[in-house]
C-alpha positions in Angstrom: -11.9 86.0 68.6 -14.3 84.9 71.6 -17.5 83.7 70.8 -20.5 85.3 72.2 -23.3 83.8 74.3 -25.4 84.3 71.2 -23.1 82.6 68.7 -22.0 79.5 71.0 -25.0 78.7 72.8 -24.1 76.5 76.2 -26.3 75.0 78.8 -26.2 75.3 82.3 -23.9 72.4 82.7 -21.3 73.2 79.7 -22.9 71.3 77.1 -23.4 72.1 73.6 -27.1 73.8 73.3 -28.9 71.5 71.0 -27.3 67.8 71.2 -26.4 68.4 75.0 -22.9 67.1 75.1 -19.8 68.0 76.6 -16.5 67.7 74.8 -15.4 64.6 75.9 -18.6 62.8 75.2 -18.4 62.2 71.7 -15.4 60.3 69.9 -13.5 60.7 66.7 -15.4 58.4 64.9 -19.2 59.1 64.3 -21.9 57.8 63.1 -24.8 59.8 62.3 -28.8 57.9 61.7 -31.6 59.8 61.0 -34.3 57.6 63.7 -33.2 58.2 67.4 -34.5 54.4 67.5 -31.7 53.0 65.5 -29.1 54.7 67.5 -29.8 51.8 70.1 -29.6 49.2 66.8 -25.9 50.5 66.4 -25.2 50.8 70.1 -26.3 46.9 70.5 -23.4 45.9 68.8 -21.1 47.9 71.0 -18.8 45.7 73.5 -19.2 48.6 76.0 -21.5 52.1 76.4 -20.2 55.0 78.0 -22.5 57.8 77.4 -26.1 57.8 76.6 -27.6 61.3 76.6 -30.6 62.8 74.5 -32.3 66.2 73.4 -35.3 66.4 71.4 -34.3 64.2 68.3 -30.8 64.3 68.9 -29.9 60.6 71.0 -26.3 60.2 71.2 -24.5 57.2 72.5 -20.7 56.8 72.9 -19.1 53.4 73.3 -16.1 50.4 72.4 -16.2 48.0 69.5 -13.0 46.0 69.4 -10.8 48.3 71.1 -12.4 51.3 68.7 -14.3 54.3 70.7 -17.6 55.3 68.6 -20.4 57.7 68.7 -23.8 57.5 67.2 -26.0 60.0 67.3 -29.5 60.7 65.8 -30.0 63.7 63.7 -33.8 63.6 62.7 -34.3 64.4 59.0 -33.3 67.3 56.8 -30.2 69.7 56.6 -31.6 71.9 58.3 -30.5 69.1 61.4 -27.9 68.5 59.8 -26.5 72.2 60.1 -26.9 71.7 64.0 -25.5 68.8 64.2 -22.5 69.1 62.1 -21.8 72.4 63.5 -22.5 71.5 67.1 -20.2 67.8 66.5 -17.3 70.6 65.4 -17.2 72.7 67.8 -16.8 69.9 70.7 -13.8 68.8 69.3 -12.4 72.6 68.0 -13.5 75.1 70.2 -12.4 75.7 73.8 -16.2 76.1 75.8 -14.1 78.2 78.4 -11.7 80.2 76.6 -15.0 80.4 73.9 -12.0 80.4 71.6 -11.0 78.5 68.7 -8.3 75.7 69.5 -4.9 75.7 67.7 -5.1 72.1 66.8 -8.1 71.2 65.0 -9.2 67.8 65.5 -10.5 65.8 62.3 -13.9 63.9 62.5 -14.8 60.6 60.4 -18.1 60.8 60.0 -20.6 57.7 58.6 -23.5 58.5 57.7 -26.0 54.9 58.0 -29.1 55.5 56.1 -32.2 54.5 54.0 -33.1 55.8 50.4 -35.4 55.1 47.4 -33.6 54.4 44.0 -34.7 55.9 40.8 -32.9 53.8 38.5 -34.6 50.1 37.8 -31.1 48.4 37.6 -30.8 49.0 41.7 -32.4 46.4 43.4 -34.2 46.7 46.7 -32.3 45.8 49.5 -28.8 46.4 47.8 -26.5 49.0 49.4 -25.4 52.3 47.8 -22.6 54.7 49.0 -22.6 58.2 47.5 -19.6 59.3 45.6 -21.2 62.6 44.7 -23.8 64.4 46.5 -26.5 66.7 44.7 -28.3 69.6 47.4 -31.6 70.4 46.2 -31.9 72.0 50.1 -29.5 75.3 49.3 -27.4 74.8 52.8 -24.3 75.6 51.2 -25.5 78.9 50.1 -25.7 80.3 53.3 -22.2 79.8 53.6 -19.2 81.1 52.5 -17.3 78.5 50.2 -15.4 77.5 47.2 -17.0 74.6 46.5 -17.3 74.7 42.8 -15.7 71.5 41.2 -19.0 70.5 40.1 -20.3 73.7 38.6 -20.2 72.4 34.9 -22.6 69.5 36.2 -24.6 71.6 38.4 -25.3 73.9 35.2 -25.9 70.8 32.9 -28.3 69.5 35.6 -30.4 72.8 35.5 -30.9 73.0 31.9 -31.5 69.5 31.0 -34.2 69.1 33.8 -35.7 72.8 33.5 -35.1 73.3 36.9 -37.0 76.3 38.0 -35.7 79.5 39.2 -37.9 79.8 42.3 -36.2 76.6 44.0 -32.9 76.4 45.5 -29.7 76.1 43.0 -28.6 72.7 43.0 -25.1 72.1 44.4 -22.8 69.4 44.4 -19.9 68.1 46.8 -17.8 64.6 46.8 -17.4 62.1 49.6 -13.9 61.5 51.2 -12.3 59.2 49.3 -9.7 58.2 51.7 -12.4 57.4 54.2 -14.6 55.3 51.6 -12.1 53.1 51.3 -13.0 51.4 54.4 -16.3 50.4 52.6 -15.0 48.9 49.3 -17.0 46.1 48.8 -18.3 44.0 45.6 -21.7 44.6 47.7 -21.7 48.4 47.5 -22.1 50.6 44.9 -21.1 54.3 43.7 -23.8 56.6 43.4 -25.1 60.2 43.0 -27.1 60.7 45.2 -30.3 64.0 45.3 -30.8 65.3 48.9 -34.5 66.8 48.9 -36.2 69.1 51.0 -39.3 66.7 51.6 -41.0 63.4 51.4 -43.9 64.2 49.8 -44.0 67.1 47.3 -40.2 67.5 47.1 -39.7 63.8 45.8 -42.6 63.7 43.3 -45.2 62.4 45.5 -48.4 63.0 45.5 -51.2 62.6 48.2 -53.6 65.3 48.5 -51.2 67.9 47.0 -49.7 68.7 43.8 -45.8 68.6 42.9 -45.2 72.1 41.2 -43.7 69.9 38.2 -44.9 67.2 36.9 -42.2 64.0 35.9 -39.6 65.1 38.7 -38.5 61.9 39.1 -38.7 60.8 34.9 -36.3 64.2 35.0 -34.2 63.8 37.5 -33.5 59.8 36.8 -32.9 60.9 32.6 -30.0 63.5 33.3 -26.7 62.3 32.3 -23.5 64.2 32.3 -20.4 62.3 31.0 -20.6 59.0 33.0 -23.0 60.2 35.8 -26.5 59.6 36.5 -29.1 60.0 39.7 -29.1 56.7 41.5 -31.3 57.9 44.8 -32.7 60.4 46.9 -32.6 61.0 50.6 -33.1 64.1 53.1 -29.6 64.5 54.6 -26.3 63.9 52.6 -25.4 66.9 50.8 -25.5 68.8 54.1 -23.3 66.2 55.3 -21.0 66.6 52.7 -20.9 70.4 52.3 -20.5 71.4 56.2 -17.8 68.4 56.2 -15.6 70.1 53.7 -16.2 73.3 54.8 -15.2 72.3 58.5 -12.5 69.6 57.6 -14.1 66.5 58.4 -13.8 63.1 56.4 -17.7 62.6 55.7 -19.2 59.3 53.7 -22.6 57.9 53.4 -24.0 54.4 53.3 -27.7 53.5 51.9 -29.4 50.9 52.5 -32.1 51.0 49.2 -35.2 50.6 50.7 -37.4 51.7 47.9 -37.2 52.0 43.8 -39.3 55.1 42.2 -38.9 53.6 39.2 -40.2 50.0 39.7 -42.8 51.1 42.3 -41.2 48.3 44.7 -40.1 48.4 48.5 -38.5 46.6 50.8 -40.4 42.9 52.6 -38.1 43.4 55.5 -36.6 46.8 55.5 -36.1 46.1 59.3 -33.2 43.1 58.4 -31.7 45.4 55.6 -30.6 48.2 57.9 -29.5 46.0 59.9 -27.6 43.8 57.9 -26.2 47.7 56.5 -25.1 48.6 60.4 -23.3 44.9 60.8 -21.2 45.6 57.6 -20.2 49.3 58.4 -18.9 48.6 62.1 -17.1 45.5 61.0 -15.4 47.8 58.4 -15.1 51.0 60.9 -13.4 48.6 63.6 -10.5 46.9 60.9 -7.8 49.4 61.2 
């Protein structure tokens, strides 16, 4: 089937609509950031930069790291980036932009997600790093999608009835992280976690400025629920889209948080700055040990 100028949207020169890139821009290995500033943190600790391009919020840069080609790129916040850029990343590398044809051989992405997130459990300390095993989508991307994602449907239903969840939100959904590729980031220093992608900062995450949450307690709720041995450890705005499109498409997806914030404590981060950091230093040194 050839794709339609509608459906695969190029620009003028060939590249992808929305992150501007041409096929042999981006490599095999990707790291995604949500700040289009810490795309240059990563890129610092490159031996070599080939490719620096940028459009809107997207900032990508492809380089060498010990002998290992890497992209970075900056998707903003939300899934609803995250469904351009995960769909945009896939079709560089599996569909021909001349033919407008799928390829034959469909190439595999490892895809690192390096982010920040606020615990909701008092026995994660600031600073400490957190890689999410499972991934809860309060955002309902998945839904719009054709899938048989439903290993986690027993949780997903035990999650709705112990929290109350209401019916006018998005159903919760819930995908796992490659195992094969989190592997790479075993570490006494890291920890398993389940992990909420909201909708929001604000309301969406129990906060409250000016406005009212629809609920009150979201986050007493959210941190009680237990289902066999798994709790909520943290929330963020992008993994579960991460997740979901990555199984869907084929890609090995993890992510990496750096715990900026605990709900539960009422704490943040001195130095959030040399945390990240100190995050982005671990993950290359284990991206680059093959």
């Amino acid at each position: 089937m050839r794709l339609g100028p509608s459906e695969l949207i190029l620009n003028a020169d060939g590249s992808i609509y929305h992150l501007n890139l041409l096929p042999h821009d981006i490599a095999e290995t990707i790291i995604t950031v949500g700040d289009p500033d810490r795309v240059t943190e990563v890129s610092s600790h490159f031996d070599s930069i080939q490719i620096k391009k940028g459009k809107r919020e997207f900032l990508t840069h492809t380089g060498f790291l010990n002998g290992k080609r890497i992209s970075v790129i900056s998707t903003g916040i939300g899934t609803d980036n995250i469904d351009i850029v995960l769909n945009e990343l896939d079709a560089l590398v599996n569909i021909d932009f001349e033919t407008r044809k799928l390829k034959k051989n469909r190439i595999r992405l490892k895809i690192i997600r390096i982010g920040t997130s606020g615990a909701i459990q008092e026995d994660i300390p600031i600073d400490s790093w957190l890689l999410t095993e499972l991934a809860m989508g309060f955002d309902g991307l998945l839904h719009f999608y054709k899938n048989d994602l439903s290993d986690f449907e027993e949780m997903e239903h035990e999650f709705i009835r112990q929290t109350d969840w209401s019916s006018k939100k998005s159903r919760p959904y819930i995908v796992e992280f490659d195992a094969d590729l989190a592997k790479k980031f075993k570490s006494n220093r890291i920890r398993l976690g389940v992990t909420t992608t909201n909708t929001g900062f604000y309301g969406p995450q129990g906060r409250t400025l000016r406005l009212a949450p629809s609920a009150d307690g979201f986050i007493e709720s959210i941190s009680n629920f237990r289902y066999r041995d798994n709790q909520i450890t943290n929330l963020e705005m992008e993994t579960s889209g991460i997740y979901a499109l990555s199984k869907l498409l084929g890609h090995q997806a993890v992510s990496l948080n750096c715990i900026l914030a605990n709900r539960a404590t009422g704490e943040f981060s001195k130095n959030p700055e040399a945390s990240v950091q100190e995050l982005i230093t671990f993950a290359l040194q284990k991206i680059t040990s093959d």
